[in-house]
C-alpha positions as CSV (number, residue, x, y, z in Angstrom):
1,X,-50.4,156.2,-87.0
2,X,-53.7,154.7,-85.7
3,X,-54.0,153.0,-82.6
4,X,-57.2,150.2,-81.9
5,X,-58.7,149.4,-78.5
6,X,-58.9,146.0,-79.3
7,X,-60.2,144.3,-76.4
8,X,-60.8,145.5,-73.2
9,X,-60.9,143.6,-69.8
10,X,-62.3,145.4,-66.7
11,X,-63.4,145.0,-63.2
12,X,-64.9,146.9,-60.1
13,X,-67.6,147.8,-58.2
14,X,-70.1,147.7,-61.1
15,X,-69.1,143.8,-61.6
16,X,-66.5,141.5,-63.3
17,X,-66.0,141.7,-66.8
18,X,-67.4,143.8,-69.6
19,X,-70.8,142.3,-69.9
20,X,-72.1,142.8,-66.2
21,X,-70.2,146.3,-65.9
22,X,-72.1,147.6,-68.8
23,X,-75.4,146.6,-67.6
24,X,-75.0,148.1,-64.2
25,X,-73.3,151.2,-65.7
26,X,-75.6,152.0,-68.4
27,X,-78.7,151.6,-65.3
28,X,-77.4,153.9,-62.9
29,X,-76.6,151.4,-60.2
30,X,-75.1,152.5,-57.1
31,X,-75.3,148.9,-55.5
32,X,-71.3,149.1,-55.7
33,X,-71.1,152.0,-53.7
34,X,-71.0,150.2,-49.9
35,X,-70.3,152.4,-46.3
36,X,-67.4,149.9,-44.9
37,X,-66.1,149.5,-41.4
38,X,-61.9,149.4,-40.7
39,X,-60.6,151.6,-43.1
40,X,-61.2,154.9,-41.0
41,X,-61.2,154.3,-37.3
42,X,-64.5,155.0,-35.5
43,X,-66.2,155.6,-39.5
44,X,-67.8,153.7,-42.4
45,X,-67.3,155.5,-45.4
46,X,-68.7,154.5,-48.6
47,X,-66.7,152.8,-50.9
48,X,-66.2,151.2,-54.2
49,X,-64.7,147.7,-53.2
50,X,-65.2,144.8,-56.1
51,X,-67.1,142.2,-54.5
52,X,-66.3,139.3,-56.6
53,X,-63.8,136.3,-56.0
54,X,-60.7,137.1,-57.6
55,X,-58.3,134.8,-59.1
56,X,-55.4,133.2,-57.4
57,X,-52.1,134.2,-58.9
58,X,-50.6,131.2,-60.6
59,X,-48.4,129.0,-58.4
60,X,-45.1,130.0,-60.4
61,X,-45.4,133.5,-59.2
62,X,-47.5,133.2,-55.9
63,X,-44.3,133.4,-53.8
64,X,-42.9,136.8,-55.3
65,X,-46.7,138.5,-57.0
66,X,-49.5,137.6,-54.8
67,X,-51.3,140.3,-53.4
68,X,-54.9,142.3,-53.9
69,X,-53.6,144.2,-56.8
70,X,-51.7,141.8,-58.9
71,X,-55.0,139.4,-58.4
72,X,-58.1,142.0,-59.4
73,X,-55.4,143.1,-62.7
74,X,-55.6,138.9,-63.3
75,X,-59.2,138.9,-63.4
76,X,-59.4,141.8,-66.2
77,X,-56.3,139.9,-67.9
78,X,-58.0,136.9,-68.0
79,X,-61.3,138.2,-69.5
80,X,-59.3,138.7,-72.4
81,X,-56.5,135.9,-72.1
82,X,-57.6,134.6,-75.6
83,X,-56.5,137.7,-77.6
84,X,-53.4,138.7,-75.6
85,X,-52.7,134.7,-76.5
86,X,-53.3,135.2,-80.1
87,X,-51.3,138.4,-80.2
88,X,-48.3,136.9,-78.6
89,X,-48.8,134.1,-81.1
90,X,-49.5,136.3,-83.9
91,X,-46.4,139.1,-83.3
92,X,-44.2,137.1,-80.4
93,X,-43.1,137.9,-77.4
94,X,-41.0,140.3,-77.3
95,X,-42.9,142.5,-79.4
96,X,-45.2,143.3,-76.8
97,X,-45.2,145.7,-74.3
98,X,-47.0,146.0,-70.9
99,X,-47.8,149.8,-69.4
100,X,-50.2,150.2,-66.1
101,X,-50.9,153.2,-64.2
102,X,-51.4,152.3,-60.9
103,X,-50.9,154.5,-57.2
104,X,-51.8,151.7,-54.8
105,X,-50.3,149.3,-56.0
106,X,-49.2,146.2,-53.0
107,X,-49.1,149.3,-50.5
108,X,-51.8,147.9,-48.0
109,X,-50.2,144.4,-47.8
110,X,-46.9,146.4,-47.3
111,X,-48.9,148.3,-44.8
112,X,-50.0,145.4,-43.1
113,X,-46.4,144.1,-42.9
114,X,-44.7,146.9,-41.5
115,X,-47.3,146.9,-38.4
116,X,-46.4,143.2,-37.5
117,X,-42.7,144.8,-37.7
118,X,-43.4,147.2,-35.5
119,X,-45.3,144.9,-33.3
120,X,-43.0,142.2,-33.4
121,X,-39.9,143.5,-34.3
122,X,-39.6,140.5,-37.2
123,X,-41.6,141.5,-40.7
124,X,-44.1,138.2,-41.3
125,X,-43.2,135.5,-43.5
126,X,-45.0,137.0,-46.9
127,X,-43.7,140.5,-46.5
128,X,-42.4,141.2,-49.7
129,X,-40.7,144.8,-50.6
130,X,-41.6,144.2,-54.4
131,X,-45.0,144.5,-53.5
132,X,-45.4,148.4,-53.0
133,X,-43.3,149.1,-56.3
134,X,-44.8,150.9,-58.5
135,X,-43.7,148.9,-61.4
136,X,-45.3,145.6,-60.0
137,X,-48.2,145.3,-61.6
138,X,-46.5,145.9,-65.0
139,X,-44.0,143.9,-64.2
140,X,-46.5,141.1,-62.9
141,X,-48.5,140.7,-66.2
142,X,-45.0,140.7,-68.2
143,X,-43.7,137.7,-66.2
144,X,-47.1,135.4,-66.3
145,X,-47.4,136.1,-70.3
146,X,-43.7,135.7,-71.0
147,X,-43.4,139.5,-72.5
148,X,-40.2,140.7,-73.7
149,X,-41.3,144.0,-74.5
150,X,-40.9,147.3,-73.1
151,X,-42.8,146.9,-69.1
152,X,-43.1,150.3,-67.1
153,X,-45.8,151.8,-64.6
154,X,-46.9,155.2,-65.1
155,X,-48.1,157.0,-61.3
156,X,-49.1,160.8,-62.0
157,X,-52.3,160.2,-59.4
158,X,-55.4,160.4,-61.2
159,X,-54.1,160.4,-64.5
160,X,-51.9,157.4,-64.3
161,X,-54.5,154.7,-66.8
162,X,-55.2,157.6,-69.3
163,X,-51.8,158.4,-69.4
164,X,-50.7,154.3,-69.9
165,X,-52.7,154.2,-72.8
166,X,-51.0,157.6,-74.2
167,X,-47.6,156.3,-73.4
168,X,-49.1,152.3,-75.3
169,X,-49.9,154.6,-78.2
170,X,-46.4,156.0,-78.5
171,X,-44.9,152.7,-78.6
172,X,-46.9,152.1,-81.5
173,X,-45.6,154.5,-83.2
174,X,-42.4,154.4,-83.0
175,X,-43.0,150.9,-84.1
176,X,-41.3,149.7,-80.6
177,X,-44.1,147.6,-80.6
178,X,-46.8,145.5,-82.5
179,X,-49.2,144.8,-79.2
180,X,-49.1,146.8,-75.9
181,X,-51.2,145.7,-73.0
182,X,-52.2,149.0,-71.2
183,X,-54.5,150.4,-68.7
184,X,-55.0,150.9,-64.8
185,X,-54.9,149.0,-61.6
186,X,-55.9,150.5,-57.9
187,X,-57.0,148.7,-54.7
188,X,-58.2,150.0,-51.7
189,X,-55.7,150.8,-49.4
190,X,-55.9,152.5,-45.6
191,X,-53.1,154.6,-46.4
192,X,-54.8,156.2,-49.2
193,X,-58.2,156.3,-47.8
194,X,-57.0,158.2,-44.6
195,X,-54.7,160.5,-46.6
196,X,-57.9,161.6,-48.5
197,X,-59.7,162.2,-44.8
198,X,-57.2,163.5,-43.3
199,X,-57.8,166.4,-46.2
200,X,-61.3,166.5,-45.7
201,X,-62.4,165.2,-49.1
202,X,-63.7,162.0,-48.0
203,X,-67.4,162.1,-48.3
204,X,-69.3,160.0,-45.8
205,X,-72.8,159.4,-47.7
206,X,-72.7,158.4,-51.7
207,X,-71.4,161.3,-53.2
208,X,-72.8,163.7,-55.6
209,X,-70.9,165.2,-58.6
210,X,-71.2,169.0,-59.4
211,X,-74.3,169.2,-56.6
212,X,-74.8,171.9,-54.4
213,X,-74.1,169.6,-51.2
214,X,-71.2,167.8,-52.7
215,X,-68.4,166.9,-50.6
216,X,-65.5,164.9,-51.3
217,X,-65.1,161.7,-52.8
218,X,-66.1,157.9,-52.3
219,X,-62.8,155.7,-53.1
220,X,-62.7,152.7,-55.3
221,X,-61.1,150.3,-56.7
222,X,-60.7,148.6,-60.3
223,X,-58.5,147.2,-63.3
224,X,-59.1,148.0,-66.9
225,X,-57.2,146.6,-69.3
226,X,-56.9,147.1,-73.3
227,X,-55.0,145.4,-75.6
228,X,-54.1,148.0,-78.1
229,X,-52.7,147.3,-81.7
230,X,-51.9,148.9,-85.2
231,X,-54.8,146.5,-86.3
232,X,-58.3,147.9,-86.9
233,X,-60.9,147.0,-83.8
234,X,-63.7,148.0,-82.8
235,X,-62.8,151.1,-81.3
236,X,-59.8,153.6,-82.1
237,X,-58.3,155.7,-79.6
238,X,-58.5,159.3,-81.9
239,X,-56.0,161.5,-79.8
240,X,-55.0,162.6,-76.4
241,X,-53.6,165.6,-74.6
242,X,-51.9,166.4,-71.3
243,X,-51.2,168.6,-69.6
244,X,-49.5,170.0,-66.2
245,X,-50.6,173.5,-64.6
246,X,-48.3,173.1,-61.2
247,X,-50.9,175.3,-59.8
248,X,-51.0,173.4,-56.2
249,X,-49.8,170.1,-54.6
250,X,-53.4,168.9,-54.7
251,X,-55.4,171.8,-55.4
252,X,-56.5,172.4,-59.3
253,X,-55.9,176.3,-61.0
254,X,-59.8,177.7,-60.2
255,X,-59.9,178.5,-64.3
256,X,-59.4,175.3,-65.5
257,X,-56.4,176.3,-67.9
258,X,-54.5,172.9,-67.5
259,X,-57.7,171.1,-68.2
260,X,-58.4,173.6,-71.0
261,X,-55.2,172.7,-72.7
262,X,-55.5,169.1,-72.1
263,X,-58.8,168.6,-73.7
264,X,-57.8,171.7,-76.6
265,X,-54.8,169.7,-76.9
266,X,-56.7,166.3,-77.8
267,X,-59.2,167.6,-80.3
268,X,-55.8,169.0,-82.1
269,X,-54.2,165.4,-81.6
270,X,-57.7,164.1,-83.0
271,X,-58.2,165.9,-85.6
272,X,-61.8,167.3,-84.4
273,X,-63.8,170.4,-83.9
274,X,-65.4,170.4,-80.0
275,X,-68.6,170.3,-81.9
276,X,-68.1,167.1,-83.0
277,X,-67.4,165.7,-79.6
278,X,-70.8,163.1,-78.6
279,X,-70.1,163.1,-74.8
280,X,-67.6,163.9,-72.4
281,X,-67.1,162.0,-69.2
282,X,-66.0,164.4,-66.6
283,X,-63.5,163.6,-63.8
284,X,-65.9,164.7,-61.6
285,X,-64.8,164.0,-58.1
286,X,-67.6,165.6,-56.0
287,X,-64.9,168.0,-54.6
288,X,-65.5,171.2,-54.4
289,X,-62.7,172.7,-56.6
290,X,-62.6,170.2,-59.1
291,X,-65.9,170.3,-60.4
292,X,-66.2,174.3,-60.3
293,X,-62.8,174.4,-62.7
294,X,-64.4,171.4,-64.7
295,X,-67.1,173.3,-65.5
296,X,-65.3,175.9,-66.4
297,X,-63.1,174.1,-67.9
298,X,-65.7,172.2,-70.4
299,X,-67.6,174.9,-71.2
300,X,-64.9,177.5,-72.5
301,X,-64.2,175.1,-75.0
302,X,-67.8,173.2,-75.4
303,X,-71.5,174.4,-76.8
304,X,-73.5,173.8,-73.1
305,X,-75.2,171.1,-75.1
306,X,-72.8,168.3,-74.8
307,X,-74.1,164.9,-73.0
308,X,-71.8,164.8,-69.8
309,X,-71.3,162.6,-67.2
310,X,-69.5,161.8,-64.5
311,X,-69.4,158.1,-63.5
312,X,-67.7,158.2,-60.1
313,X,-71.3,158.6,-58.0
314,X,-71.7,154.4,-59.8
315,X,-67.9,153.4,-59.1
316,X,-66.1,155.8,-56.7
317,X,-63.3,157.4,-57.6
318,X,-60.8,154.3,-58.4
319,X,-57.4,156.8,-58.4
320,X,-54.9,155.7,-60.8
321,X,-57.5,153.1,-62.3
322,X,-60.0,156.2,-62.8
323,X,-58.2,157.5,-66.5
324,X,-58.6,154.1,-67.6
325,X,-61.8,152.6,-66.3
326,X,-63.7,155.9,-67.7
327,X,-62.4,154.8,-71.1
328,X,-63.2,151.6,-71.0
329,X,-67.0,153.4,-70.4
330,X,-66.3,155.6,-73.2
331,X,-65.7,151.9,-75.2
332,X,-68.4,150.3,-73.8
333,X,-70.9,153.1,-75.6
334,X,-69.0,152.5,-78.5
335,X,-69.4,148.7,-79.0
336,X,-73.1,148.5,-77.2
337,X,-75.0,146.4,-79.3
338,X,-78.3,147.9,-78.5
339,X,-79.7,150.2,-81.7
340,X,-79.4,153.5,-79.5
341,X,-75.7,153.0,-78.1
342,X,-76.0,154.1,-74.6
343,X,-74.0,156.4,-72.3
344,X,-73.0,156.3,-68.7
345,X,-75.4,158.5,-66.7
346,X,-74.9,161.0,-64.7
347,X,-76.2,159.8,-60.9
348,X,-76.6,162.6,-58.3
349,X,-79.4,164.2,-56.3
350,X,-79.9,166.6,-59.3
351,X,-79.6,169.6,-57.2
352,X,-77.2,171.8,-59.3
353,X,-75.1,174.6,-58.2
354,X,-76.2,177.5,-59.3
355,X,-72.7,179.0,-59.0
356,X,-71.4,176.7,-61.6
357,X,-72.3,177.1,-65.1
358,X,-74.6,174.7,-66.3
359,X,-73.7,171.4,-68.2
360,X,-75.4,169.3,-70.0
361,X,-75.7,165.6,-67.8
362,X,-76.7,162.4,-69.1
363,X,-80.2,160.9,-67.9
364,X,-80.9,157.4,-67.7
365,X,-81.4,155.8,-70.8
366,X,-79.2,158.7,-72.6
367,X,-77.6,157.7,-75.5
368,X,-75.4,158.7,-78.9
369,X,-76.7,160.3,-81.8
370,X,-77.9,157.3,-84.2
371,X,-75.4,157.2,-87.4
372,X,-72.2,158.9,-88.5
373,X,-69.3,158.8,-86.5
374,X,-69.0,158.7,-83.1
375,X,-66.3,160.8,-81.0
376,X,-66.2,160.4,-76.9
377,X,-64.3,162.3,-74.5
378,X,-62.7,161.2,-71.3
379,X,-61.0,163.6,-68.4
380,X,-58.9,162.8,-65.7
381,X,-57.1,165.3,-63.8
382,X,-54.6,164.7,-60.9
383,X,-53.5,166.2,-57.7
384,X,-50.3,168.4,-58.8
385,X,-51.5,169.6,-61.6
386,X,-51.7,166.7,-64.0
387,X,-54.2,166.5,-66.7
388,X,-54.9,164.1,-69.6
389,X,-58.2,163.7,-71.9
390,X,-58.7,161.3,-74.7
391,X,-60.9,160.8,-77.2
392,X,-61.9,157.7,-78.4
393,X,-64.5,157.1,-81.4
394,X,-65.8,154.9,-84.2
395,X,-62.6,153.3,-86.3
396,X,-62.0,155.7,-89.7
């Protein structure tokens, strides 16, 4: 059964909507990537935050669905209103499905309530418990668009929007659904934020995938969004895999064998030989153990040729948005109109670590081979163990 990317909304720190991400993406630019004061006390850490006026959430749902979350997944909803419109039109309503990976979700307006609780002793007026449920956001765009179809959130960390779209394509299949709406949502939330320093993988300066001096993470915060059909688009999602090692809570196995198997595990799904994989985009965190497995990981499997990247020096690393975001980059290659379809590059201080075997990173103004079919990579892998790659490409 194929499954089409058929439109894709997105926001974050690169800009709103498909046009203005692309062109900050395919340049390089680290504008989005801003230190900010009062999310770690006495420190400014970088950050991803999307600087953009976001949508208010319509007034029939304000009182039960308005918070940071539900409002930057409107604005990637609404790029694409006109489609999901035509689709609901087209197949009805109950014949399409919403699925979101999120983490975040409403937690820092939760947060933000149960201080004035224990302030006050009374929670404030808009406290709402449905905020911080991880079904929300699903559950959000299912109640503004009417949906009758099956409406779940996926949260397995970092994997969570990769793993939407997995879980989107299986509802496809067994024809559960004609349409699924599917990707990721995070915000930026203190909890998260000082979870991640209080493990010392918060990097304070911009940080710098698979260098020598990385060392730890900037956080951001996005929504990508896809509407995925039976109906042949513009881009195909080929195959996936996942995977689960268990290795550590948030620690990956030093060998890479989860990621190994996720990735082996998509080009069997696909179809393809890792030779005819165009470009991976790497998780990439600018941690110290997850880029020395990735490495590993990629080139056990990979010729050291392959374009790489990793795109979180451009957006920070957006959590349970990441899976999805990075393959709405992987799409954004795909439909580039230019005659040399760019990729995402690889942004760092280009000092490698020698201790790492080498890979193959994308320069500005990088791009896909010109003709034949093209076949792009993404990876996302997740504290616990959880890995998922996909492989999207030129429709059959």
């Amino acid at each position: 059964m194929n499954a089409y990317l058929n439109s894709l909304g997105v926001v974050c720190s690169l800009g709103a909507g498909k046009a203005a991400v692309a062109e900050a993406l395919f340049a390089g630019n680290r504008d989005g990537i801003r230190a900010q004061q009062g999310w770690i006390p006495r420190h400014a850490p970088p950050l991803g935050g999307v600087d953009v006026a976001l949508p208010p959430i319509p007034a029939t749902l304000a009182g039960s669905r308005d918070n940071r979350n539900n409002r930057l997944l409107l604005a990637a909803a609404q790029e694409i209103e006109s489609d999901i419109r035509a689709a609901i039109e087209r197949f009805g309503h109950a014949r399409i499905g919403a699925v979101l990976g999120t983490s975040t979700t409403g937690i820092e307006e939760a947060t933000t309530g149960i201080g004035t609780y224990r302030r006050d002793g009374a929670w404030p007026a808009d406290y709402r418990y449905s905020h911080q449920e991880l079904g929300a956001p699903a559950a959000f765009l299912a109640e503004w668009l009417a949906l009758g179809g099956p409406c779940y959130s996926i949260s397995t960390a970092c994997t969570s929007g990769a793993r939407a779209l997995l879980s989107a394509q299986r509802l496809l299949k067994l024809g559960l659904c004609d349409a699924v709406l599917c990707g990721g949502v995070d915000t930026l939330c203190r909890l998260a934020i000082n979870g991640f320093y209080a493990l010392e993988a918060v990097d304070m300066q911009p940080c710098d995938p698979f260098s020598r001096h990385r060392r730890g993470i900037n956080i951001g915060e996005a929504a990508a969004l896809f509407l995925m059909t039976r109906d042949a688009g513009p881009v195909q999602l080929l195959g996936g895999g996942a995977s689960s090692d268990a290795y550590h809570m948030s620690s990956p196995d030093p060998q890479g064998t989860g990621a190994q198997k996720a990735m082996q595990d998509a080009l069997r799904n696909a179809g393809l030989d890792a030779s005819q994989i165009d470009y991976i985009n790497l998780h990439g965190t600018a941690t110290e153990h997850n880029d020395s497995m990735e490495s590993l990981a990629v080139t056990s499997i990979f010729d050291t040729d392959v374009p790489c990247s990793s795109t979180k020096s451009l957006t920070g690393h957006t959590l349970a948005a990441a899976g999805a975001l990075e393959a709405a980059f992987c799409w954004l290659s795909l439909v580039d109109d230019r005659a040399e379809r760019r990729l995402p590059p690889h942004v760092w201080d280009g000092e490698a670590d020698t201790a790492l075997p080498s890979l193959a990173f994308v320069q500005i103004g990088g791009h896909l081979p010109a003709g034949g079919r093209r076949c792009l990579m993404s990876n996302s892998f997740a504290f616990g163990g959880n890995n998922s790659s996909l492989i999207l490409g030129d429709p059959a």
